[in-house]
N, C-alpha and C positions, 0 to 999 in steps of 0.2 A: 562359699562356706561361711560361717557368721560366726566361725571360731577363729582366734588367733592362728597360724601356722607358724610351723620355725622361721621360715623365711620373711616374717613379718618382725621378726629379732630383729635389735643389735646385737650381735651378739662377740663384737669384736674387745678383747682384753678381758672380757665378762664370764664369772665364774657360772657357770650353765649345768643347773641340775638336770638330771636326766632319770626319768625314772623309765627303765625296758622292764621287758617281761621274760628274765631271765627263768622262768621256772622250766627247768630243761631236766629229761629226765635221766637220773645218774643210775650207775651200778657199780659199785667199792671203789664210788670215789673217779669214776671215768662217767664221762659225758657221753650217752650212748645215742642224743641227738641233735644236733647246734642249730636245727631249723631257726628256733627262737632269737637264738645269738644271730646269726647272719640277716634275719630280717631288721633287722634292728641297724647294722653299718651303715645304709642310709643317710639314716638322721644324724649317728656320732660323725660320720667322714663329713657331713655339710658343715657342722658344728666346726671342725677341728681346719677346715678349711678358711672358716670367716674367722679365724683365730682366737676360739674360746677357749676356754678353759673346762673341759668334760669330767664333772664330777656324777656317775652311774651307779646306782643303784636299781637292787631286783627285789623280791621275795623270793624263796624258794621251799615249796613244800609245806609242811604243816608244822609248827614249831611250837611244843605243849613240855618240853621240861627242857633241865639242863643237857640230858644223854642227848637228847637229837638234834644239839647245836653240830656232836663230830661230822656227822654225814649230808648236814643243812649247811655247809658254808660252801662261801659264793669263789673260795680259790681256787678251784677248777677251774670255773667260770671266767674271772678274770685270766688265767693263763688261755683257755683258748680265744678270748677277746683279744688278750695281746699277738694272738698270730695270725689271727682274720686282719686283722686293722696293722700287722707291719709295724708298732712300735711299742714302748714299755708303757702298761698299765697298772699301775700302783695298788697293791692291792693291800688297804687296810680291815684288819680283821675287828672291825668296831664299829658300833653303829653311833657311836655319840663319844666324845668325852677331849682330852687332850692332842692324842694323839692323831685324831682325825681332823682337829682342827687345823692343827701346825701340817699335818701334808697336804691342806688345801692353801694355808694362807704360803705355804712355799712355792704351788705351781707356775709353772710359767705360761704364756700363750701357748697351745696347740696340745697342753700335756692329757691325759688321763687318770683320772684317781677311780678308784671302786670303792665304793665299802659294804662293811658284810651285810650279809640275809637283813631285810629289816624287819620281817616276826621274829627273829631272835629278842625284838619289843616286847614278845607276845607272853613270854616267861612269869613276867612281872603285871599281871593284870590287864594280858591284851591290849595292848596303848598303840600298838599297829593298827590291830585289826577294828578295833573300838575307834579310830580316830581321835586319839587325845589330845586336845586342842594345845598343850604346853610341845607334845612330839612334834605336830606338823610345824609351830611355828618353830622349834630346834633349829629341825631339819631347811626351812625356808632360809633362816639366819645364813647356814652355810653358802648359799648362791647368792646372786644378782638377779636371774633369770629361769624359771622353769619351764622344760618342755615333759611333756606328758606322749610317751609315745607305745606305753601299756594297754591295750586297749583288752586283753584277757582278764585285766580287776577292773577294766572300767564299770561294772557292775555292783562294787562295793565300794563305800566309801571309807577308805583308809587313809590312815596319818601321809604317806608317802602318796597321795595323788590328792584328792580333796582337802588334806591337811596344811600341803604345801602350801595348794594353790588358793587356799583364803586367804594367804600370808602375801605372794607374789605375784608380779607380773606372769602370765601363762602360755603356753602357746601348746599346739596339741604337734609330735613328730611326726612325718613322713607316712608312718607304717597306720598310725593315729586315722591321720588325713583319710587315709583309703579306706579305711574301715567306717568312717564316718560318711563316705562318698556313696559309698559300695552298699553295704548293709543298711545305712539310714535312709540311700535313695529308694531301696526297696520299699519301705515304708510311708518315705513325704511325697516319691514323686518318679515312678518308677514309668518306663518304656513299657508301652502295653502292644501286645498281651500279655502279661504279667502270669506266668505258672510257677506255682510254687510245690516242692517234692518235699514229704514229711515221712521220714523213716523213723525208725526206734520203738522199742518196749513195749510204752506207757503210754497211754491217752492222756493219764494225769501229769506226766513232764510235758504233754504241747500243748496242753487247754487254752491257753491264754496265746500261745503262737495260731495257732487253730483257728480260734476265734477272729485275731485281728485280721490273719491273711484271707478270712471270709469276705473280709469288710475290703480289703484292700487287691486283693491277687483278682485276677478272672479264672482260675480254677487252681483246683488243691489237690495232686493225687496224696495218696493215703499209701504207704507201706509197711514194710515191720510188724513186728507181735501186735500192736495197737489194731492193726488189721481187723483183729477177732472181736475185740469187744465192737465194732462196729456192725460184725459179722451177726454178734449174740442180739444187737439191738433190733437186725432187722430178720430176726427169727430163723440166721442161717444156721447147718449145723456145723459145729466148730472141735467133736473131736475131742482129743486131752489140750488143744492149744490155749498157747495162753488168754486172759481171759480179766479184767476187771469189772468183776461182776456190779462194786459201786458205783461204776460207772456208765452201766449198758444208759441208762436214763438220759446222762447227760449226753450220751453218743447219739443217744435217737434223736435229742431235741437238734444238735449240730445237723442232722442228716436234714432236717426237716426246715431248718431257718438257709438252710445251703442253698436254694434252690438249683442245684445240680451241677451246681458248680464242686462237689466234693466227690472225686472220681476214687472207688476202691480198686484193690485187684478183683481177678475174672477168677484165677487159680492158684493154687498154693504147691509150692515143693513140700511132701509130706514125709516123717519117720514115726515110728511105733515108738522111739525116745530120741532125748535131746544127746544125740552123739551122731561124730562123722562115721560111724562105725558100722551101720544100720544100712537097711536097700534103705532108698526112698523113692515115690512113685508122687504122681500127680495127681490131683486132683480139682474140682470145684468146689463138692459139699465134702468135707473133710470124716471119714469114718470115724466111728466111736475110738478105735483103739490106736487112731493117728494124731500126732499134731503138725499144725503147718510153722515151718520152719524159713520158708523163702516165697517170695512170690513166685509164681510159675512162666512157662514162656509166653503165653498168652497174656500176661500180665505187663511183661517187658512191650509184647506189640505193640496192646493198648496205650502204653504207658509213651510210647517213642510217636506213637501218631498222636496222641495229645501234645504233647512237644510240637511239634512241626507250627512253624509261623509263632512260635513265641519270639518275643524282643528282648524280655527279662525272664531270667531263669535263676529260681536261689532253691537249695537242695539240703536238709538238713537231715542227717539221719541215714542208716541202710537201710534196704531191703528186705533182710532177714539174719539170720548168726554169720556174717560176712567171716567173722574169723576161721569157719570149718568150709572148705574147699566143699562139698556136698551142698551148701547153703549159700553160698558167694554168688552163681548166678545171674542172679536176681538184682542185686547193687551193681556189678561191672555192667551187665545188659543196661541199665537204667546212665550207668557213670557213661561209658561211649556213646550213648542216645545224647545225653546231654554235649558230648566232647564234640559231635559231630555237627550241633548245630551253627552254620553260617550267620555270621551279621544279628547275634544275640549277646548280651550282656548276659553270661555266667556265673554266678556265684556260688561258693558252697561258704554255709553257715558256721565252720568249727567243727569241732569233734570229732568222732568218728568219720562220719561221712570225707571229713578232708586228710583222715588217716589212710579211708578205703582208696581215696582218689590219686594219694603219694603211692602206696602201697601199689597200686594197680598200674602207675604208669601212667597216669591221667594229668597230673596236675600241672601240666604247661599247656593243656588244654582251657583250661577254664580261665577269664577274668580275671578273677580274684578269689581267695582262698583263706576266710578270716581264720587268724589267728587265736583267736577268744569261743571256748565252745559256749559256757555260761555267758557272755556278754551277748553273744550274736544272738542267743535266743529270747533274752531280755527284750533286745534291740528289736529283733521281728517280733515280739509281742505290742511292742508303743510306748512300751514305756522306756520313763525318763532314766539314763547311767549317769551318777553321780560324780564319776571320773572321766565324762564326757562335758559334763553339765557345769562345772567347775572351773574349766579350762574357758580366758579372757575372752571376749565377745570381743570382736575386730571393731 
């Protein structure tokens, strides 16, 4: 890799920023999921072993006035960091000023500090989210050494990861490293046959994903609501399904630069509306007063014999409304297709897709499971992450 790693540190007596990706999602004030937190132990327990000094910070949430700093701050967080990790983690409720400075310049080797949310920046003219070059170097002043191990904003460039690291020495964390391995190898230099699974909506959310994995996958199956507008482009009928009609144009021209390498479904799970509540029946050409809601079983077939003899497999997106048991399916059928293959590099891209795969029972099946649903997509598109791209070149 041609970025610094932790392990390319000194990181011994040295005050060592960490920036994780605590954005973990709460309910009145309880953590109702620590994924985030625990992928993250890694990098802090390597740190706190070589005898640094772990001063962590997250974002959390969206931070637009004073009222939603109560239910944006990071002391939940920090308590249950203190009981994953087996010691006291310091939790300062301050992103800048006196009192964050004196509980760092007091730490000792192996301790922990956190400090609060850092869009609580964002109050005052966005200097988080805007990268404000006087924030990032603040924040740099406070350490010796930055690791970057957020790889869910490595898609934005913010004060707390490219701000820092204009300022400092860099190194990308553990969780970093994989995501860079993982998702980046899919696109510089991937085990072929390379098949790539595109679920979701919108044609218009994976234009740019779409496109590169044309250039770069040896086949692309297609699933999800986006299904249709590819359906409307090649004059199939498609029903009440959904439908971006702006886009039938660009769907024809992708069908047509693909040369066949872009595999659709055969069939659709269909309902008269969008509810689990309805019979649903199957189809190929979808009637007028149905829309298709899941891919069909004939779909999964196809979809698991295209599979077969791949070496690389990256999956972004469901099937169909994965959330309503009537429509689910179609994603578990395609999630065990992939679970099942021997001697292949697995991945899923973020978001959903790696909700459906925890959800389902899947996910100690697969490789690897990025963390970042907007990064990874960024990432399968080619293009450059600014909090990937920022971090020290070895």
């Amino acid at each position: 890799m041609a970025k610094k790693v932790v392990t390319d540190l000194d990181l011994k007596d040295k005050k060592v920023l960490v920036r994780a990706d605590f954005n973990v999602p709460m309910k009145d004030g309880v953590i109702t999921n620590d994924n985030r937190i625990v992928a993250a132990l890694p990098t802090l327990e390597y740190i706190l072993e070589q005898n640094g000094k772990v001063i962590v910070f997250s974002h959390l949430g969206k931070v637009k006035t004073e009222e939603d700093k109560a239910d944006k701050t990071l002391r939940p967080v920090a308590e249950r960091l203190s009981e994953l990790l087996g010691k006291p983690v310091t939790f300062v409720p301050e992103t800048r000023g006196a009192e964050l400075e004196k509980a760092i310049a007091d730490m000792k080797d192996g301790e922990v500090v956190m400090f609060e949310n850092t869009r609580f920046e964002d109050i005052d003219g966005k200097k988080e989210s805007k990268n404000d070059p006087e924030l990032g170097k603040y924040w740099a002043s406070l350490g010796d050494v930055f690791v970057n191990d957020a790889f869910g904003t490595a898609h934005r460039a913010h004060a707390s990861n490219v701000g820092i690291a204009s300022n400092l020495e860099s190194a990308a964390g553990f969780l970093m490293e994989k995501e860079i391995k993982f998702i980046g190898g899919v696109v510089e230099n991937p085990d072929r046959p390379l098949v790539a699974i595109l679920g979701g909506a919108k044609v218009s959310d994976k234009i740019g994903v779409i496109e590169n994995l044309l250039k770069v996958a040896d086949k692309v199956l297609v699933g999800g609501g986006m299904t249709y507008t590819f359906y409307a482009a090649q004059g199939k009928e498609i029903g009440k399904s959904l439908v971006e009609t702006d886009k039938i144009d660009l769907a024809k021209s992708l069908l047509e630069s693909a040369n066949g390498k872009l595999i659709l479904p055969v069939d659709s799970v269909c309902a008269t509306e969008f509810s689990n509540d309805v019979p649903t029946e199957i189809h190929e050409a979808i009637p007028a007063n149905m829309m298709g809601l899941d891919v069909g079983p004939k779909t999964v077939e196809l979809f698991t014999k295209e599979l077969q003899g791949a070496k690389t497999v990256v999956w972004n997106g469901p099937m169909g409304v994965f959330e309503m048991s009537n429509f689910a399916k179609g994603t578990i059928g395609v999630c065990e297709a992939i679970a099942k293959l021997k001697d292949a590099t697995t991945i899923i891209g973020g978001g959903d897709s790696a909700a459906a795969a925890m959800q389902l029972g899947f996910a100690d099946d697969f490789t690897h499971i990025s963390t970042g649903g907007g990064a990874s997509l960024e990432y399968l598109e080619g293009k450059v992450l600014p909090g990937v791209d920022s971090i020290s070149d070895k």
